[in-house]
C-alpha positions as CSV (number, residue, x, y, z in Angstrom):
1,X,-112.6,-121.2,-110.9
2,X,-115.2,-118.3,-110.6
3,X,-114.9,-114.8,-109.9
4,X,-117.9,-114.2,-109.0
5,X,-118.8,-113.7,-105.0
6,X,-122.3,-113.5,-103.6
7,X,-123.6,-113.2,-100.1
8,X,-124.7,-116.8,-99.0
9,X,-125.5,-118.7,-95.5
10,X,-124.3,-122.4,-94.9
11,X,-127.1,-124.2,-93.3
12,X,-125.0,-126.8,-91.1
13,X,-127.9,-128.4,-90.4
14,X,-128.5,-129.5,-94.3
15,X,-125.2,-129.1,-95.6
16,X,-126.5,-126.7,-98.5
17,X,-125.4,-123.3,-99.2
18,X,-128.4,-120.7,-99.0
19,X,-127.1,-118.0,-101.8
20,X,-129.0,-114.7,-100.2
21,X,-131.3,-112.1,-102.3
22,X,-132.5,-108.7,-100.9
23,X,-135.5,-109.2,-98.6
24,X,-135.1,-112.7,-98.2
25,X,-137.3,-114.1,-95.0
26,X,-136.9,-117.1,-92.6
27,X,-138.7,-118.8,-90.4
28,X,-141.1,-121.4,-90.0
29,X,-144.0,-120.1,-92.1
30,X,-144.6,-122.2,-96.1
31,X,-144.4,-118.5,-97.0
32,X,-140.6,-117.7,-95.6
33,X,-138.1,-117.6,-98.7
34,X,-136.6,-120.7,-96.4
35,X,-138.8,-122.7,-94.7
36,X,-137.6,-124.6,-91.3
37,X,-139.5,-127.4,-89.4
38,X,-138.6,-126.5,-85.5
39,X,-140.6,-125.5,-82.9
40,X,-138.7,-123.3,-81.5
41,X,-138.7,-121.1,-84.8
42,X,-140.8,-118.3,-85.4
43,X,-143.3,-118.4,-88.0
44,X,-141.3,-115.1,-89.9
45,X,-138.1,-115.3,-87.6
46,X,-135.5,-112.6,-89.4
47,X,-134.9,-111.5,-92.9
48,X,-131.9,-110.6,-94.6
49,X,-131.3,-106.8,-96.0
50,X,-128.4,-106.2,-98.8
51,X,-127.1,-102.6,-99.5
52,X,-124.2,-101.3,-100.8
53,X,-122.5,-104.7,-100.8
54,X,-123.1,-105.7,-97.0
55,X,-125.8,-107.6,-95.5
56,X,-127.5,-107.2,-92.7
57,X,-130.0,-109.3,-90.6
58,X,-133.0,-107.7,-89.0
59,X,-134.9,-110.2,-86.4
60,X,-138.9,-109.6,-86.6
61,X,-139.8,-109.7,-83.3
62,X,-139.4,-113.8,-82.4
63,X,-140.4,-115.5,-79.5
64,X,-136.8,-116.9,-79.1
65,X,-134.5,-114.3,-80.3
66,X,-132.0,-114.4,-83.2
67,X,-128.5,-114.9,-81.8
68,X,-125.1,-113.5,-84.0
69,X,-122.0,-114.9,-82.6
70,X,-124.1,-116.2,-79.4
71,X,-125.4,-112.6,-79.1
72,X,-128.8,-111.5,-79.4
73,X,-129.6,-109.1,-81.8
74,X,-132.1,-106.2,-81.4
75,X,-135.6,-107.0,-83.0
76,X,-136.6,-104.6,-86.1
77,X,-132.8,-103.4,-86.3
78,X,-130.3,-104.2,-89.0
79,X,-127.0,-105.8,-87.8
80,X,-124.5,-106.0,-89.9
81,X,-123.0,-108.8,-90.7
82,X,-119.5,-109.8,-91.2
83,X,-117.7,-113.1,-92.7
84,X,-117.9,-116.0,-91.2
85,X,-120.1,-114.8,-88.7
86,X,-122.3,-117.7,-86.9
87,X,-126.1,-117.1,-86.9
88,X,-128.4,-119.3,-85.0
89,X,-132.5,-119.6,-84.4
90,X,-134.1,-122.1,-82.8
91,X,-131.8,-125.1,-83.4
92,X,-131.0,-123.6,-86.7
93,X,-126.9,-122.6,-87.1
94,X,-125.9,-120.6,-90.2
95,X,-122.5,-119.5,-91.3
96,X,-122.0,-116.1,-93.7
97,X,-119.7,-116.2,-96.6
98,X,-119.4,-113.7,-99.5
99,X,-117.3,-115.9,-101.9
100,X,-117.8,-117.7,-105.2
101,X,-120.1,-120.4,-104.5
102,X,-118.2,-122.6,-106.9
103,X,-115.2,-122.6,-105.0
104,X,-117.0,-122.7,-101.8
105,X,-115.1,-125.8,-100.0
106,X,-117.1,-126.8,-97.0
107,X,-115.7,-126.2,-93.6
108,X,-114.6,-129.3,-91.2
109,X,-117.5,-130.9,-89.7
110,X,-116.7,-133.0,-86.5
111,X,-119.9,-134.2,-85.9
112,X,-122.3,-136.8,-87.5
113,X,-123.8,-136.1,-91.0
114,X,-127.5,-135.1,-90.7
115,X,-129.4,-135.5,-93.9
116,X,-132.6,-133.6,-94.3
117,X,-135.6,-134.4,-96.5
118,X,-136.2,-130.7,-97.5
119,X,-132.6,-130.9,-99.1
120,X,-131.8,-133.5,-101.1
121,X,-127.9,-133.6,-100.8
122,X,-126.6,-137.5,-99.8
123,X,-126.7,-138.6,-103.6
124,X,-124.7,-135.1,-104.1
125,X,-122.5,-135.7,-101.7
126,X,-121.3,-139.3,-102.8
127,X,-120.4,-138.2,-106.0
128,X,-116.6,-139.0,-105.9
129,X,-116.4,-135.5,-108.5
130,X,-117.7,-132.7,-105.6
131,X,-115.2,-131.9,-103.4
132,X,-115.8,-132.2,-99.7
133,X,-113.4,-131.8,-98.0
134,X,-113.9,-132.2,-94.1
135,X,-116.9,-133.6,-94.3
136,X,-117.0,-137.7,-92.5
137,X,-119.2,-139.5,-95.1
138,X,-118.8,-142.5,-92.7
139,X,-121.7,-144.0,-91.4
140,X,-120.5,-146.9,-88.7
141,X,-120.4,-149.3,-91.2
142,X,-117.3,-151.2,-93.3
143,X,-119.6,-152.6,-95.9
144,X,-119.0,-150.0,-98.9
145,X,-121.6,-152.1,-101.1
146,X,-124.2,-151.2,-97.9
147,X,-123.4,-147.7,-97.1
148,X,-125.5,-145.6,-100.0
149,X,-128.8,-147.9,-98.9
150,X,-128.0,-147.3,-95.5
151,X,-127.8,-143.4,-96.8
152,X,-131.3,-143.8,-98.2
153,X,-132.7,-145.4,-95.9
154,X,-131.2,-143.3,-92.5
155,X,-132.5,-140.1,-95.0
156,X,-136.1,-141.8,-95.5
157,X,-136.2,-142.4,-91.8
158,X,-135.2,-138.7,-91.3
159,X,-138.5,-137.6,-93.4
160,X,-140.5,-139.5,-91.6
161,X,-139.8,-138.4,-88.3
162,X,-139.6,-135.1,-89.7
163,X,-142.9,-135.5,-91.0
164,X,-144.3,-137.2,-87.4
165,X,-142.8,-134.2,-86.0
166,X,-144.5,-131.5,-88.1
167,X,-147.9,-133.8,-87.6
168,X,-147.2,-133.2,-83.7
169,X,-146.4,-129.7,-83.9
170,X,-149.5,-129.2,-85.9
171,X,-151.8,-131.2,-83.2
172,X,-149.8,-129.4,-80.3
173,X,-150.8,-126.0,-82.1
174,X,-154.7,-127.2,-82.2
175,X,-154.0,-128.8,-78.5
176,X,-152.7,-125.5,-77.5
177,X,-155.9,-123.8,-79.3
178,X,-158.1,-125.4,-77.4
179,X,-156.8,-125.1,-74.3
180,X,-157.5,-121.3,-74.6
181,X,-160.5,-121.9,-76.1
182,X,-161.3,-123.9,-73.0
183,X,-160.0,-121.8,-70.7
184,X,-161.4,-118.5,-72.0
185,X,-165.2,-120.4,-71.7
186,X,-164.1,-122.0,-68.2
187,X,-163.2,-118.4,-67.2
188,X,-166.8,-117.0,-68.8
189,X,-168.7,-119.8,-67.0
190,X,-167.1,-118.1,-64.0
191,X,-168.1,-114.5,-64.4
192,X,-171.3,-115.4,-64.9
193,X,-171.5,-117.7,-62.0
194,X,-170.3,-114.7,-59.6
195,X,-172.8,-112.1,-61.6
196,X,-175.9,-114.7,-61.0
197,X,-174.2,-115.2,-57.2
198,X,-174.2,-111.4,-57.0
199,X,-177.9,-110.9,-58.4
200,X,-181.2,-110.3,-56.3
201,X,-182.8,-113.3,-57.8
202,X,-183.0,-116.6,-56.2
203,X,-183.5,-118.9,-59.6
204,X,-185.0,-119.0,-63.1
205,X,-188.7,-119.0,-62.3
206,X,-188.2,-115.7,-59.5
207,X,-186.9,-114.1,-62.9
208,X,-189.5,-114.4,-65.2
209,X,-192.2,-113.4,-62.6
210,X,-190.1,-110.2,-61.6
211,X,-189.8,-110.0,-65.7
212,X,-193.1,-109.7,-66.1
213,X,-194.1,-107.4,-62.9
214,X,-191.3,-105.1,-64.4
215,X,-193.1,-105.1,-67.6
216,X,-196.2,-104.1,-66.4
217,X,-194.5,-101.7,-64.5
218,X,-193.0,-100.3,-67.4
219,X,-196.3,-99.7,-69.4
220,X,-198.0,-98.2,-66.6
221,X,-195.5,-96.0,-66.4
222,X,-194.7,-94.9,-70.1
223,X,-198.8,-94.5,-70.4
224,X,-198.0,-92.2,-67.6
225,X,-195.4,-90.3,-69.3
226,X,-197.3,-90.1,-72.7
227,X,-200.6,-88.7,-71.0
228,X,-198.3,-86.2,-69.4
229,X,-196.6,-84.9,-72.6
230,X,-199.7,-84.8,-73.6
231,X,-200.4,-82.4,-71.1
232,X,-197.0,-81.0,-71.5
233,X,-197.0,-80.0,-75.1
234,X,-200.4,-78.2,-74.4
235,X,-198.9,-76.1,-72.1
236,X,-196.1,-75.1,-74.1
237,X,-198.7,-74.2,-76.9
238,X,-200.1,-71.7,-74.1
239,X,-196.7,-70.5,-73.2
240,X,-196.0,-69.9,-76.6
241,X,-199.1,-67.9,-77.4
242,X,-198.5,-65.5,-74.5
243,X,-194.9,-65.1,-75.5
244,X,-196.4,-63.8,-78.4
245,X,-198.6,-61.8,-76.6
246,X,-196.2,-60.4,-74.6
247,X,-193.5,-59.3,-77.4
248,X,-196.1,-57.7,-79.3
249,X,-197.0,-55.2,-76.2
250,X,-193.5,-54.9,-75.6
251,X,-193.2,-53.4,-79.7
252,X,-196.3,-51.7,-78.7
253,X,-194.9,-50.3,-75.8
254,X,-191.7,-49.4,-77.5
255,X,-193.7,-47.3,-80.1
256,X,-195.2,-45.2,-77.9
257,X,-191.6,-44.6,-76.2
258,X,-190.0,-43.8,-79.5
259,X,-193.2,-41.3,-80.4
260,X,-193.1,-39.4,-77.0
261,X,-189.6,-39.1,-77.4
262,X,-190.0,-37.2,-81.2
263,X,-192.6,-35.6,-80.2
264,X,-190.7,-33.6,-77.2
265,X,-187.5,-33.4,-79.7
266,X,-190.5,-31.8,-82.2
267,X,-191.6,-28.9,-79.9
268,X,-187.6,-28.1,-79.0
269,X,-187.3,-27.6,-82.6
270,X,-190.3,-25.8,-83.6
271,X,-189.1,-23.3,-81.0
272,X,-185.6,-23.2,-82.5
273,X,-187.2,-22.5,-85.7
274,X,-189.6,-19.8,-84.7
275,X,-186.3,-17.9,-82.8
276,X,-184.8,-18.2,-86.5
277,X,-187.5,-16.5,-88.3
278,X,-187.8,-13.6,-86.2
279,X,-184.2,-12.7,-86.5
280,X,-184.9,-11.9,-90.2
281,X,-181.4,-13.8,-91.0
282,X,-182.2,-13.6,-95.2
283,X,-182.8,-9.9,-95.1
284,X,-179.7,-9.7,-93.1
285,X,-177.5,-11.5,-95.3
286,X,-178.8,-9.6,-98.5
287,X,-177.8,-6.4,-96.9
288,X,-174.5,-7.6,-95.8
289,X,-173.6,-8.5,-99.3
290,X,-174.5,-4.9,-100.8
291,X,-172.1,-3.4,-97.9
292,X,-169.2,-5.7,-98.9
293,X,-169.8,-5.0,-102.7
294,X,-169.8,-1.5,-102.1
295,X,-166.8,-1.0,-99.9
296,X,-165.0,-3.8,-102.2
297,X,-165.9,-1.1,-105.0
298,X,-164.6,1.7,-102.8
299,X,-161.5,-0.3,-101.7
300,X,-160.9,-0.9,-105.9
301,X,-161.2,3.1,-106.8
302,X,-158.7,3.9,-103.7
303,X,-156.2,1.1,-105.0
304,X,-156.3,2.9,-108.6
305,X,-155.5,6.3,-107.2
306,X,-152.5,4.7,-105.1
307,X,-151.3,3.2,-107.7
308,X,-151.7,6.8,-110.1
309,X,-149.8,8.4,-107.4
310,X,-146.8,6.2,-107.5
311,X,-146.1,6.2,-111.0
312,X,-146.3,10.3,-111.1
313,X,-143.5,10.3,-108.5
314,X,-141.8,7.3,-110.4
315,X,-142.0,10.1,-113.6
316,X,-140.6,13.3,-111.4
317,X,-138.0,11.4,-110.7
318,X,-136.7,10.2,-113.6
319,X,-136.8,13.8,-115.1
């Protein structure tokens, strides 16, 4: 007996136990972690998340849903899933278990055994030492010497349907290809049926001609336009050179404002300066000066004498 438990499917389909891994994909793509042939599977179908010692399914967006317990599941969203839930895709049915794997006993089948070719488990499966309990190993028959080659050859017959099957699926697909192939060029023929229908030509030959009046058209008319920007750029030449013209009378012109205007602010001033001269201001200041150094003199002496007079009464009366 083992102590060890791991999170793992049973595939009821092939009767083998799918131990689970972090990330794990299924679906119908060779590149899926666990590859299924059914139609009605989803190249990448759902993947399996484990964290903190619980898995979880996440369906990626399939055409035909992922079911838990007969209920859909939300694409892109982790579900959680608990033991002995029922998962099923397509005609795909999965149970959950987190046990050991060695003393996984398989639950009661009541239907036929299917054998698979992708999972070779019939020669597994007669060995008398495994314990399968449940399971109906019988297959119609009495003959005991008989039943492990009608095993063999019920599970070759199985891969070669299942291989007729995939070859079917695979020229469906290129039938289905086609078809939209076929029906996308079907669809164009028709567009331009209704454009042609719609046009102001009659047939092939009425297009050419018009083709080639347009042409000539076309040249007349861009000889046209050249001779004119000929003429065009010559002009603009002109237009610039009397732009030039003109802003150089206009800074001209501006000159002779600015030169009026300094020569009126000149004569004000000359005037101003005249009025200052004849009020002798220089002579006027010198003699100021010599008054205030005098009186400041004057004011000096009379401070000295006030102050001699207040220290002789300062002496009377102290004697």
């Amino acid at each position: 007996m083992s102590d060890k438990t791991v999170p793992f499917f049973f595939d009821f389909s092939r009767e083998v136990v799918i131990e689970l891994s972090h990330g794990m994909t299924f679906g119908r793509n060779k590149d899926c972690d666990y590859t299924v042939v059914d139609h009605r599977v989803s190249g990448a179908h759902f993947k399996v998340i484990l964290k903190d010692n619980e898995a979880y399914i996440v369906d990626l967006e399939s055409s035909n849903k992922t079911k838990l317990n007969g209920n859909e599941v939300n694409p892109n969203t982790e579900t959680k899933l608990s033991l002995k839930d029922k998962i099923r895709f397509g005609e795909q049915q999965f149970y959950y278990f987190n046990e050991s794997i060695e003393d996984f006993v398989i639950p009661d089948i009541t239907r036929t055994l299917t054998i698979s070719n992708t999972a070779d488990v019939v020669d597994e499966m007669i060995d008398l030492s495994n314990d399968y309990r449940g399971i109906n190993l019988s297959i119609s028959t009495n003959k005991k010497k008989s039943m492990l080659g009608d095993l063999k050859k019920s599970k070759a017959l199985v891969g070669e349907h299942e291989q007729s099957l995939k070859n079917v699926l695979g020229e469906i697909e290129k039938r289905n290809s086609v078809s939209r192939e076929y029906d996308s060029l079907m669809l164009k023929i028709k567009n331009s049926k209704e454009e042609l229908s719609n046009a102001n030509f009659v047939d092939k030959g009425t297009l050419s001609a018009e083709c080639e009046k347009s042409n000539l058209s076309i040249r007349s008319l861009t000889e046209s336009i050249n001779n004119a920007q000929k003429q065009i750029n010559a002009w603009k030449k002109e237009i610039e050179l009397l732009q030039e013209k003109i802003e150089e009378a206009k800074r001209v012109e501006q000159i002779h404002k600015c030169l009026e205007s300094d020569q009126l602010i000149e004569r004000n001033l000359s005037k101003e300066v005249e009025r200052f001269r004849e009020m002798n201001l220089d002579n006027k200041k010198a003699e100021l000066q010599k008054l205030i150094k005098s009186e400041f003199e004057n004011y000096k002496t009379l401070q000295e004498e006030y102050s001699d007079s207040l220290k002789y009464k300062k002496n009377r009366l102290a004697s």
